[in-house]
Biopython code that builds the backbone (N, CA, C, O; Angstrom):
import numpy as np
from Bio.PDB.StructureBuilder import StructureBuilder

atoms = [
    (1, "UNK", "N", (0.851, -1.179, 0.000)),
    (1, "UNK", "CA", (0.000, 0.000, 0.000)),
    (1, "UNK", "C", (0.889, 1.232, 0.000)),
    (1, "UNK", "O", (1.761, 1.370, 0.858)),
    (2, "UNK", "N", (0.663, 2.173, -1.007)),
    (2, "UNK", "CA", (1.837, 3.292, -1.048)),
    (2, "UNK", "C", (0.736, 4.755, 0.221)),
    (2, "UNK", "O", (-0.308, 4.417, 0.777)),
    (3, "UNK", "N", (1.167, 5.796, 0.329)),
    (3, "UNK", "CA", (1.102, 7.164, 1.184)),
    (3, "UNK", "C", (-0.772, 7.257, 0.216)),
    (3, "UNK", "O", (-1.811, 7.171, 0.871)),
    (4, "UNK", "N", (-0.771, 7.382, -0.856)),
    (4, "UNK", "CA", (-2.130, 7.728, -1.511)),
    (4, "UNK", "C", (-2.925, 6.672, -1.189)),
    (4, "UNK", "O", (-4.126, 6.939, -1.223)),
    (5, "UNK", "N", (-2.608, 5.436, -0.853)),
    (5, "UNK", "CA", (-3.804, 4.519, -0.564)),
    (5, "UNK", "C", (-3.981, 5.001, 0.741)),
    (5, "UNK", "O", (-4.862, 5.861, 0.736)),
    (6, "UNK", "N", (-3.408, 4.764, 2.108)),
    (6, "UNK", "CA", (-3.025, 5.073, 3.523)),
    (6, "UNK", "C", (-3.837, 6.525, 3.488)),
    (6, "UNK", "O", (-4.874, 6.636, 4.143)),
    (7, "UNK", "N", (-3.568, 7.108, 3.072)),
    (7, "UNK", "CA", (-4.237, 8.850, 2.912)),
    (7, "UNK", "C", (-5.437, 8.439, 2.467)),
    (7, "UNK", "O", (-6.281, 8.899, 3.236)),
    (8, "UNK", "N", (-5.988, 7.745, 1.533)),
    (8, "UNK", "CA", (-7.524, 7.591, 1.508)),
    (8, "UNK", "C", (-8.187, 6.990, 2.410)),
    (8, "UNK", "O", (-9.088, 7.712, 2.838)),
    (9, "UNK", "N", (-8.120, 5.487, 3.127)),
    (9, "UNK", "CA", (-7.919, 5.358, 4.078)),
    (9, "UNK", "C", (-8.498, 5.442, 5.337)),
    (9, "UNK", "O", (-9.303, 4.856, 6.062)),
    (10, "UNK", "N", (-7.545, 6.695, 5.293)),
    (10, "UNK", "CA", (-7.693, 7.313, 6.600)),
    (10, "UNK", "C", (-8.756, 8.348, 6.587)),
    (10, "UNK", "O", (-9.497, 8.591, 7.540)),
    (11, "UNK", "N", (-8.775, 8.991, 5.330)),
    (11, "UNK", "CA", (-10.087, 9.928, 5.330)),
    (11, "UNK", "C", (-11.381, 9.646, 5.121)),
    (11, "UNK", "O", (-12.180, 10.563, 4.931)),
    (12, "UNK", "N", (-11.715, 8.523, 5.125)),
    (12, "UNK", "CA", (-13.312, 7.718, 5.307)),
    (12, "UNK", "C", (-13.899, 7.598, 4.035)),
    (12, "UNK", "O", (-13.160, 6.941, 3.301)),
    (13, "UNK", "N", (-14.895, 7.957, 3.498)),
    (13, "UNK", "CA", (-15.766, 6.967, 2.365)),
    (13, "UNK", "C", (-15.790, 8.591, 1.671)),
    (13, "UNK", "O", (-16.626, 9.485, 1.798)),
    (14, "UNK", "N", (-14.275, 8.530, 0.759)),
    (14, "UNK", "CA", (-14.689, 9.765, 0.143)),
    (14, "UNK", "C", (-13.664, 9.045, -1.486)),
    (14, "UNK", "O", (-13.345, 7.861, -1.587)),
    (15, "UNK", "N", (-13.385, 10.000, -2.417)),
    (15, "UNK", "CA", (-12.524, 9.814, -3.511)),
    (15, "UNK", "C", (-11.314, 9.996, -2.832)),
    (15, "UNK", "O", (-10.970, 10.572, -1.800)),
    (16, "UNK", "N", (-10.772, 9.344, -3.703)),
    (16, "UNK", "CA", (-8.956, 9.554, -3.715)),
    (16, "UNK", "C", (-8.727, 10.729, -3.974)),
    (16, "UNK", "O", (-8.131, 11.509, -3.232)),
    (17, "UNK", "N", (-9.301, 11.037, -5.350)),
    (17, "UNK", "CA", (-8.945, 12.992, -5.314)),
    (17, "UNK", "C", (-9.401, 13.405, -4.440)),
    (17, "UNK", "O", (-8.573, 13.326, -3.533)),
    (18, "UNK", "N", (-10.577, 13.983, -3.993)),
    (18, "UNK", "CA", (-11.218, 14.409, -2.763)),
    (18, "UNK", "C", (-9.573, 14.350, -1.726)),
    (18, "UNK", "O", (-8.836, 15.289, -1.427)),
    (19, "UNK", "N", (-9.498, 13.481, -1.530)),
    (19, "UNK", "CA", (-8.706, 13.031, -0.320)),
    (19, "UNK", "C", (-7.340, 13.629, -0.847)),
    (19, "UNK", "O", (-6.699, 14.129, 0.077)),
    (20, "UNK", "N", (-6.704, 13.717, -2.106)),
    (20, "UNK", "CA", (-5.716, 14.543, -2.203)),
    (20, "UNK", "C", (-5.543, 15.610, -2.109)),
    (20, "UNK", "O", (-4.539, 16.035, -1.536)),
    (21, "UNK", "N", (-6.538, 16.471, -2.685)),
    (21, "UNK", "CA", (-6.795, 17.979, -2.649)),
    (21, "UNK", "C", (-6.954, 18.513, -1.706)),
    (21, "UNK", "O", (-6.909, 19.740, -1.608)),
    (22, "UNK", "N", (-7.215, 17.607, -0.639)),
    (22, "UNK", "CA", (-7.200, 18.426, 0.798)),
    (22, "UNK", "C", (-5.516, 18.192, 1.511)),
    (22, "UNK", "O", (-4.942, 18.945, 2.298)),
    (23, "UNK", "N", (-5.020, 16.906, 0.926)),
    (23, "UNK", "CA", (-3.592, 16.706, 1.731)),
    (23, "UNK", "C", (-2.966, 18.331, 0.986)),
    (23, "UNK", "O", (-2.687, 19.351, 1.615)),
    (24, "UNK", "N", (-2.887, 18.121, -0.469)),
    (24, "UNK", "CA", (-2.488, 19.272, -1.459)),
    (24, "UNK", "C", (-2.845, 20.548, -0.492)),
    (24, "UNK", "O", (-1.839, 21.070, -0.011)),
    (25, "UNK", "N", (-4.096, 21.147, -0.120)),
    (25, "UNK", "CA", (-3.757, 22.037, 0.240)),
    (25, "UNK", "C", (-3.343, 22.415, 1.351)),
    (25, "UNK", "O", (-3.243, 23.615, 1.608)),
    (26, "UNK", "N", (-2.877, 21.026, 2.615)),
    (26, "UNK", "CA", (-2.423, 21.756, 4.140)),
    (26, "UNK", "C", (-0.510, 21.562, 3.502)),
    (26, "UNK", "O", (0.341, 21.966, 4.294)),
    (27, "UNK", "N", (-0.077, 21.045, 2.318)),
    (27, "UNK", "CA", (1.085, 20.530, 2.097)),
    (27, "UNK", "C", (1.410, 22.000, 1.629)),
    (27, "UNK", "O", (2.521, 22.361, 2.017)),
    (28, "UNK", "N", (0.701, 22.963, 0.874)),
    (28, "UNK", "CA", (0.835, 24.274, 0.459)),
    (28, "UNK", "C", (0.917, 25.013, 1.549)),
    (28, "UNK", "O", (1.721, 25.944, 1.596)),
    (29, "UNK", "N", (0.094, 24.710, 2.596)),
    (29, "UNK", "CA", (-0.078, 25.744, 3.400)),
    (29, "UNK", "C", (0.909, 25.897, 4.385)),
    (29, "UNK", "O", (1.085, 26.982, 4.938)),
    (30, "UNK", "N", (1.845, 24.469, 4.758)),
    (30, "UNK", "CA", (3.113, 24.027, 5.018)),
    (30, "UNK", "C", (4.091, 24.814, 4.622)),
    (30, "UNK", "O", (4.728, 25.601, 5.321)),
    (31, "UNK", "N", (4.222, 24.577, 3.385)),
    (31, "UNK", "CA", (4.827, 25.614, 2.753)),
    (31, "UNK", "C", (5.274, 26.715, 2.791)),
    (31, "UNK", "O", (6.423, 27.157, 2.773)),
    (32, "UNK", "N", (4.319, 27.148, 2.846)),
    (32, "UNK", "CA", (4.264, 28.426, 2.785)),
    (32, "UNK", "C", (4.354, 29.130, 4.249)),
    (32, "UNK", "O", (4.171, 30.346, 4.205)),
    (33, "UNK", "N", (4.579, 28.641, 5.409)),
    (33, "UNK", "CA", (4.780, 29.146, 6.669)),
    (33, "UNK", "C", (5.901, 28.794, 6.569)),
    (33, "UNK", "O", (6.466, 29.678, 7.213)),
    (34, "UNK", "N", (6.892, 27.941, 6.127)),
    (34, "UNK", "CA", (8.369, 27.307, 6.020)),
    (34, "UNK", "C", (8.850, 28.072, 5.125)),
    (34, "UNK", "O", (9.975, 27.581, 5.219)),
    (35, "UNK", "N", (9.012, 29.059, 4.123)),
    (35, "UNK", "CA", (9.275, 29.575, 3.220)),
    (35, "UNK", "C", (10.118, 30.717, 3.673)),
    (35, "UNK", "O", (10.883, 31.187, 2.830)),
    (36, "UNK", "N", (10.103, 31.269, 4.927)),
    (36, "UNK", "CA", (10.933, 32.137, 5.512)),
    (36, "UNK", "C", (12.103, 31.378, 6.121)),
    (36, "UNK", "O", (13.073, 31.967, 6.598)),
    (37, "UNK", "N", (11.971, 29.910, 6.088)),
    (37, "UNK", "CA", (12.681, 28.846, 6.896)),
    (37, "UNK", "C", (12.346, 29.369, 8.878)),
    (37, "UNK", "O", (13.239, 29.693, 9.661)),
    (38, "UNK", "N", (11.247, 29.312, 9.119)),
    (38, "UNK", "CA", (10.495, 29.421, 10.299)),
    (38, "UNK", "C", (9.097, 28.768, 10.800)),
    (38, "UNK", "O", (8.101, 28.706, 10.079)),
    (39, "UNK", "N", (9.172, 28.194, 12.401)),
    (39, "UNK", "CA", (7.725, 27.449, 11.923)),
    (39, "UNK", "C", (7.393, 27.996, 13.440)),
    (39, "UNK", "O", (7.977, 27.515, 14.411)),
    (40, "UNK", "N", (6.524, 28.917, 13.553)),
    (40, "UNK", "CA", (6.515, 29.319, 14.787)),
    (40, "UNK", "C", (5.483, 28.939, 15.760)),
    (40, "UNK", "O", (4.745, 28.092, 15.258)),
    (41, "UNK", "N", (5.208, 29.192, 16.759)),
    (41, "UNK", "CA", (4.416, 28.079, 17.404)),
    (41, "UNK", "C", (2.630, 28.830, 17.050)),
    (41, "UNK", "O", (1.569, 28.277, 17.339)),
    (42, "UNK", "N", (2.765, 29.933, 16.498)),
    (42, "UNK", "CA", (1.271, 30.622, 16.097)),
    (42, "UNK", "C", (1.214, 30.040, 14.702)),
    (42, "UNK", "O", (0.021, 30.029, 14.397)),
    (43, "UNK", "N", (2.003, 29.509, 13.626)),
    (43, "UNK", "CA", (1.969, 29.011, 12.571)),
    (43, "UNK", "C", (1.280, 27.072, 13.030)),
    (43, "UNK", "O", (0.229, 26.541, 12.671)),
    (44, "UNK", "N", (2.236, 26.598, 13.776)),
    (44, "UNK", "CA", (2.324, 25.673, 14.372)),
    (44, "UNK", "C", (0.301, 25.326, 15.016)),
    (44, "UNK", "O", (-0.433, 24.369, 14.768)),
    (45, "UNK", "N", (0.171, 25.971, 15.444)),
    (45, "UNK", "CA", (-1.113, 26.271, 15.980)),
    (45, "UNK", "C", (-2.342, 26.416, 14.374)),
    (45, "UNK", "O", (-3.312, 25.743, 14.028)),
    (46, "UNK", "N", (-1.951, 27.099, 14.031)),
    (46, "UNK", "CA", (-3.037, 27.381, 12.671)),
    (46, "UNK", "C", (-2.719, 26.274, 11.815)),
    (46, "UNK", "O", (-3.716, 25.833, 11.244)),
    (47, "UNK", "N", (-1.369, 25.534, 11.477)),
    (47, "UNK", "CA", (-1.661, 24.297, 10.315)),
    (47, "UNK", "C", (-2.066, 23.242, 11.563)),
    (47, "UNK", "O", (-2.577, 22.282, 10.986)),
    (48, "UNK", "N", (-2.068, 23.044, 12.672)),
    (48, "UNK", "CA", (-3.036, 22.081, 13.292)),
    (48, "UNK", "C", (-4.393, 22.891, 13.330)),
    (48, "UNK", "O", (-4.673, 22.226, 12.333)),
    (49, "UNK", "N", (-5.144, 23.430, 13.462)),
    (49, "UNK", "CA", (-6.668, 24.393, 13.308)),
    (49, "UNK", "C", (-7.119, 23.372, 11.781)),
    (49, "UNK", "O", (-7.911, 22.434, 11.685)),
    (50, "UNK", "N", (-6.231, 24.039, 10.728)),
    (50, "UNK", "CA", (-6.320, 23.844, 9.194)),
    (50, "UNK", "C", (-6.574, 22.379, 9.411)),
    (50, "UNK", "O", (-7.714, 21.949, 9.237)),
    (51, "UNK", "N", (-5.490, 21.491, 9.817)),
    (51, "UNK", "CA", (-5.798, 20.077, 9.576)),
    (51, "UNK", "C", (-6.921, 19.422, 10.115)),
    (51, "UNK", "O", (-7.447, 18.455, 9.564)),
    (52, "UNK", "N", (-7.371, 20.000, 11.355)),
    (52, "UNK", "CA", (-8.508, 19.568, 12.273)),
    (52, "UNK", "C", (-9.841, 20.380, 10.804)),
    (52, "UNK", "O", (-10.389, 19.471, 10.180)),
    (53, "UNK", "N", (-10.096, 21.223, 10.533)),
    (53, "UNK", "CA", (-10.998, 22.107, 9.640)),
    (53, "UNK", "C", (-10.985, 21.195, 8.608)),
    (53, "UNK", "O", (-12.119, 20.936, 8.205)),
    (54, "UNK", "N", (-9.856, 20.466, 7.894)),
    (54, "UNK", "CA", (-10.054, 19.717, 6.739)),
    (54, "UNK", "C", (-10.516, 18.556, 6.954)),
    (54, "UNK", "O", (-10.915, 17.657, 6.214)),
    (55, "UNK", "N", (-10.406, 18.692, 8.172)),
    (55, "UNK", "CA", (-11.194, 16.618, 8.685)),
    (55, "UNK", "C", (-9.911, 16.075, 8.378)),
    (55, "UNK", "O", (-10.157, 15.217, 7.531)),
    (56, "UNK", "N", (-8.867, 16.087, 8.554)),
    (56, "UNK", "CA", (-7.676, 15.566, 8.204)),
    (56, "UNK", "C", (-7.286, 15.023, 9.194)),
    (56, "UNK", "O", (-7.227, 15.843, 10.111)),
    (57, "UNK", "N", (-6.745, 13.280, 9.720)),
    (57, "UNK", "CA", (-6.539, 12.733, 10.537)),
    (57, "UNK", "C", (-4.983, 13.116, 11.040)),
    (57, "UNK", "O", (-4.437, 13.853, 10.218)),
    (58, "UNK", "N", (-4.173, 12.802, 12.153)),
    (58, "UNK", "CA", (-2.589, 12.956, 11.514)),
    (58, "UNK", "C", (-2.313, 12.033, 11.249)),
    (58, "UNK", "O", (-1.190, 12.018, 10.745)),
    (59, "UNK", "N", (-2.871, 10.929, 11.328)),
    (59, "UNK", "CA", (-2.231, 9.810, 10.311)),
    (59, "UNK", "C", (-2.054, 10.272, 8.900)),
    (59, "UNK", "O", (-1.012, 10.430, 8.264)),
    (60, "UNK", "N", (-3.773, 10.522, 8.419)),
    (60, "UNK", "CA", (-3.372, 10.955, 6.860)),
    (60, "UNK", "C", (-2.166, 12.022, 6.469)),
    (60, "UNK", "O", (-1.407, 12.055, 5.500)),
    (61, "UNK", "N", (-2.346, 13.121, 7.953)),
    (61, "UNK", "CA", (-1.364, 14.345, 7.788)),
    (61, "UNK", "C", (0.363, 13.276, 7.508)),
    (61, "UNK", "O", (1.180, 13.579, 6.638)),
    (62, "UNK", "N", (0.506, 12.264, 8.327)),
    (62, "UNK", "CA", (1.819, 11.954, 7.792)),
    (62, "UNK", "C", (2.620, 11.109, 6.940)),
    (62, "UNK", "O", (3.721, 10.563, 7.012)),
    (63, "UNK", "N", (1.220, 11.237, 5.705)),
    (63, "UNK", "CA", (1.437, 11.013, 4.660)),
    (63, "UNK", "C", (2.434, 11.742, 4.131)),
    (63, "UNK", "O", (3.268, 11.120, 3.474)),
    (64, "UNK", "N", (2.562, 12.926, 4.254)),
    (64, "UNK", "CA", (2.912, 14.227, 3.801)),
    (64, "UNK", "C", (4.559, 14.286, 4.312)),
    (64, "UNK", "O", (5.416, 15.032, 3.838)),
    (65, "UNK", "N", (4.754, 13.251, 5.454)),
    (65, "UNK", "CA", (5.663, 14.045, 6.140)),
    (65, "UNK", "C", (6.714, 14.324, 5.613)),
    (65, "UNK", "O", (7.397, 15.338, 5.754)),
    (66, "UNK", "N", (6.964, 12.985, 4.667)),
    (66, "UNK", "CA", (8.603, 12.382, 4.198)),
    (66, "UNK", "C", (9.531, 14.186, 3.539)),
    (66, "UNK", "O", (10.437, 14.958, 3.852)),
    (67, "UNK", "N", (8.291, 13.942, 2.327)),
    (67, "UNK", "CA", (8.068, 14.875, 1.270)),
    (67, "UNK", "C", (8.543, 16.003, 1.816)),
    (67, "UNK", "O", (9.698, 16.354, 1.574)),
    (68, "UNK", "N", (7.347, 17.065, 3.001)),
    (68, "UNK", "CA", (7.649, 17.899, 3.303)),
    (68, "UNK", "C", (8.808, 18.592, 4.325)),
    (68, "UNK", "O", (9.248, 19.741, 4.372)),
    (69, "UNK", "N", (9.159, 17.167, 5.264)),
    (69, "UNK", "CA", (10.219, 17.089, 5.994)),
    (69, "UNK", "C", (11.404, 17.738, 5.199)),
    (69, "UNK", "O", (11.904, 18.862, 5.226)),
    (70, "UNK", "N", (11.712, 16.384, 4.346)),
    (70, "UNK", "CA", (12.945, 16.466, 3.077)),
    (70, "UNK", "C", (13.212, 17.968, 3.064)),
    (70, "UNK", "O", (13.989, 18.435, 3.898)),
    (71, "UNK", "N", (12.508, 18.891, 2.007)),
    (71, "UNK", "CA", (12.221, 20.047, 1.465)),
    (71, "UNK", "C", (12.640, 21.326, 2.557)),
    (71, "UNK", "O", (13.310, 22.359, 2.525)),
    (72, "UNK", "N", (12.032, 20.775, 3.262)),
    (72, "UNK", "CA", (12.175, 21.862, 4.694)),
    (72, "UNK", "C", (14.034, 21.605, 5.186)),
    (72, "UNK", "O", (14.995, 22.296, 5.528)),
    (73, "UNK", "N", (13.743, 20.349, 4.971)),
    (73, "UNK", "CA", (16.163, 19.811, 5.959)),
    (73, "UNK", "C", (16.544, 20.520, 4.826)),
    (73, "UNK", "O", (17.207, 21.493, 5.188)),
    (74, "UNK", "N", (16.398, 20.462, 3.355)),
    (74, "UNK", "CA", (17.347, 20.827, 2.213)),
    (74, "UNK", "C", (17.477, 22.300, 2.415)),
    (74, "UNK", "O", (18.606, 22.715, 2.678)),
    (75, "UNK", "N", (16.264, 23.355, 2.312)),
    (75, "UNK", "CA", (16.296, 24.559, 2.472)),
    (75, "UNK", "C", (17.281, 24.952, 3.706)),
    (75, "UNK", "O", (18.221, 25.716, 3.487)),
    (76, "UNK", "N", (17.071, 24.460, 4.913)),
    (76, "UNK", "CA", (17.824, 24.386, 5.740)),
    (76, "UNK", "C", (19.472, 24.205, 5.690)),
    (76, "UNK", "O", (20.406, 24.815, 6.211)),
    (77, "UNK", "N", (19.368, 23.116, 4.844)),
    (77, "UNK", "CA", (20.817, 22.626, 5.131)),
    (77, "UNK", "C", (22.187, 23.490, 3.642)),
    (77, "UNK", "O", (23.379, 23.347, 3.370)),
    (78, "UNK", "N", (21.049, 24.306, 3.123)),
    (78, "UNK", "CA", (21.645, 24.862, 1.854)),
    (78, "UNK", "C", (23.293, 25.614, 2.038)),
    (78, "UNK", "O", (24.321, 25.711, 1.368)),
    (79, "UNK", "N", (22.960, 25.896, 2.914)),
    (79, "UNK", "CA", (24.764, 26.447, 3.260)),
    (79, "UNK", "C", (25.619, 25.516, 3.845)),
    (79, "UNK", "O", (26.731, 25.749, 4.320)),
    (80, "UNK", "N", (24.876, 24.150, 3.768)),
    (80, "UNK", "CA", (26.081, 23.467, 4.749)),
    (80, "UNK", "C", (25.491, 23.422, 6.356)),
    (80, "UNK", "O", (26.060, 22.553, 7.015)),
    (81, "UNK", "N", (25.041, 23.760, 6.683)),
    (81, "UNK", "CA", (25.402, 24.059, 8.236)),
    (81, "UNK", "C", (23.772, 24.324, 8.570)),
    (81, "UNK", "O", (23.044, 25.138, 8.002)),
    (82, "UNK", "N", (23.468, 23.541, 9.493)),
    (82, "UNK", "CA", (21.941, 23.206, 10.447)),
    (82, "UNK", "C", (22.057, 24.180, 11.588)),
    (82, "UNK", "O", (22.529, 23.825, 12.668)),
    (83, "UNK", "N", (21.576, 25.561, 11.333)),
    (83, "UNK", "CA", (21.253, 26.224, 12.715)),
    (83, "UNK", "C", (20.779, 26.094, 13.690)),
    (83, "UNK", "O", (19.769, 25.391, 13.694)),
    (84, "UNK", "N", (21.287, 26.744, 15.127)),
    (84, "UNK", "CA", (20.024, 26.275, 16.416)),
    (84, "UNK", "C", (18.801, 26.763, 15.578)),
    (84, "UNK", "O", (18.063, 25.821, 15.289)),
    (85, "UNK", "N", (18.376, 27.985, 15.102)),
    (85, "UNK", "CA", (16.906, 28.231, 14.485)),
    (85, "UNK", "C", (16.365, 26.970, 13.525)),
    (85, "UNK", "O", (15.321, 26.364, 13.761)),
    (86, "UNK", "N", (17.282, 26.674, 12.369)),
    (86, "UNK", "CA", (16.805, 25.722, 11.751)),
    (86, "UNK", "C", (16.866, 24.568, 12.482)),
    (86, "UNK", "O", (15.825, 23.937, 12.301)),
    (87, "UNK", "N", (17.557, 24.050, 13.169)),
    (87, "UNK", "CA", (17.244, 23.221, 13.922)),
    (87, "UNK", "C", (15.771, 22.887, 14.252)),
    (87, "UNK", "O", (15.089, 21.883, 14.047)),
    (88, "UNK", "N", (15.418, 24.567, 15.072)),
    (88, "UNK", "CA", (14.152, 24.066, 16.162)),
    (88, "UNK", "C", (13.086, 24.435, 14.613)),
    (88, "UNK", "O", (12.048, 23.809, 14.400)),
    (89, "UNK", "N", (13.357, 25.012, 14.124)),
    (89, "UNK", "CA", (12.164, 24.175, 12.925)),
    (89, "UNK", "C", (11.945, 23.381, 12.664)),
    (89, "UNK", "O", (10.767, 23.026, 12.669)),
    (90, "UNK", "N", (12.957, 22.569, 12.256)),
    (90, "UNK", "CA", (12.628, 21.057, 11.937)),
    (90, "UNK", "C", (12.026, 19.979, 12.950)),
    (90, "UNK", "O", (11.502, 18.888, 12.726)),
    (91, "UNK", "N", (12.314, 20.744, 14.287)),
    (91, "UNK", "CA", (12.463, 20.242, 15.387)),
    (91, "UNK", "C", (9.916, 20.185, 15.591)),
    (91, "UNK", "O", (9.077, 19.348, 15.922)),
    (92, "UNK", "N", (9.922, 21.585, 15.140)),
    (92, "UNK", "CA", (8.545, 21.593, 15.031)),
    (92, "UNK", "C", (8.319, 21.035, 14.269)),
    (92, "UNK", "O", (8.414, 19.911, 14.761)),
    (93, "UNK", "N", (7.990, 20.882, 13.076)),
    (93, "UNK", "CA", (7.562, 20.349, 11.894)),
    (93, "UNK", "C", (7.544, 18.771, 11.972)),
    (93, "UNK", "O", (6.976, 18.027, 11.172)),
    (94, "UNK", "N", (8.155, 18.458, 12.910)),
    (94, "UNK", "CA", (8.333, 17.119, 13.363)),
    (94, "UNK", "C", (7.267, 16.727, 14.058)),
    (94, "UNK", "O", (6.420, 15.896, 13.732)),
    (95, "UNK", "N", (7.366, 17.531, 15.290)),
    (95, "UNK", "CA", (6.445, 17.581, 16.130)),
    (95, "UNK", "C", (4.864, 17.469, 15.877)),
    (95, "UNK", "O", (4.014, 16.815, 16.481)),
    (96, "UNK", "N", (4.739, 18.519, 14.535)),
    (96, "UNK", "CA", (3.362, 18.331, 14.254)),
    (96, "UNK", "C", (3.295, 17.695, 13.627)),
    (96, "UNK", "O", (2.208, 17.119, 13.570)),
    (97, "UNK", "N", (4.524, 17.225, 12.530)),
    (97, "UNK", "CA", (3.529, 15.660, 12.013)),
    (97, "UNK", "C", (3.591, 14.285, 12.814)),
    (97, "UNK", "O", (3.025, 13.295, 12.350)),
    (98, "UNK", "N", (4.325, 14.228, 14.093)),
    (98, "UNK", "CA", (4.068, 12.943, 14.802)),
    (98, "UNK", "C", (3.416, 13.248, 16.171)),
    (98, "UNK", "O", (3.690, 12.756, 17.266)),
    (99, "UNK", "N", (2.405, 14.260, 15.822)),
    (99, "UNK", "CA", (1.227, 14.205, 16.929)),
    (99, "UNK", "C", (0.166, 12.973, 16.871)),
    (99, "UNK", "O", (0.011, 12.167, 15.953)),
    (100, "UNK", "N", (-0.493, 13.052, 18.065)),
    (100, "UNK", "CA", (-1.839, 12.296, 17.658)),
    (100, "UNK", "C", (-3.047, 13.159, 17.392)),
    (100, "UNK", "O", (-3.013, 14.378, 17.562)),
    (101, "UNK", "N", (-4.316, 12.389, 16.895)),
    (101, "UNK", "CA", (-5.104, 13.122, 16.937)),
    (101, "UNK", "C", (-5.849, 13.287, 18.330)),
    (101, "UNK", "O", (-6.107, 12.457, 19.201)),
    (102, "UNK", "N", (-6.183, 15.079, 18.205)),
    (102, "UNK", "CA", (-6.600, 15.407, 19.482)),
    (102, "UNK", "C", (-8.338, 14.875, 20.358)),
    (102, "UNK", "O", (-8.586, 15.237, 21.509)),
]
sb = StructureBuilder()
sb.init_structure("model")
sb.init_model(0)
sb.init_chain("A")
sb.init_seg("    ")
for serial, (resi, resn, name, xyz) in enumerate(atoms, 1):
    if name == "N":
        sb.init_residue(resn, " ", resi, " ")
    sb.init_atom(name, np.array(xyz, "f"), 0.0, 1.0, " ", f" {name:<3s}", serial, name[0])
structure = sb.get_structure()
């Protein structure tokens, strides 16, 4: 079973697209709070809100993780060298994808 079966799944008696387009948009919305290379705990707070709002389990959420993890260490690691800041980003981003659900 690959991350797209597991992600459907987990989101109950809906489509596979259905069920992507919502991973698609908390994976954007990820994004896009990481894009300064920062994940702050009011960001941190709103993509858990978002994921709870999408009906999004964190199981399904860590579908996502590999992917978005990766992306986030590379940006990070672009000079060579893992900051205490980048550090505790990654350090969040972790965090929220190996929560449970609340």
């Amino acid at each position: 079973m690959d991350n797209t079966d597991a992600a459907s799944e987990e989101l109950g008696p809906e489509t596979s697209d259905q069920a992507q387009a919502r991973l698609a948009q908390l994976r954007a919305s990820l994004q896009k709070h990481l894009s300064d290379g920062r994940f702050t705990d009011q960001e941190l707070q709103v993509a858990r809100a978002q994921r709870r709002s999408l009906g999004l389990s964190a199981q399904a959420v860590r579908t996502l993780r590999a992917d978005v993890f990766h992306s986030a260490y590379m940006d990070a690691y672009q000079d060579g060298v893992i900051s205490p800041a980048e550090a505790d980003t990654l350090d969040r981003l972790m965090r929220f994808f190996n929560e449970s659900d609340d």
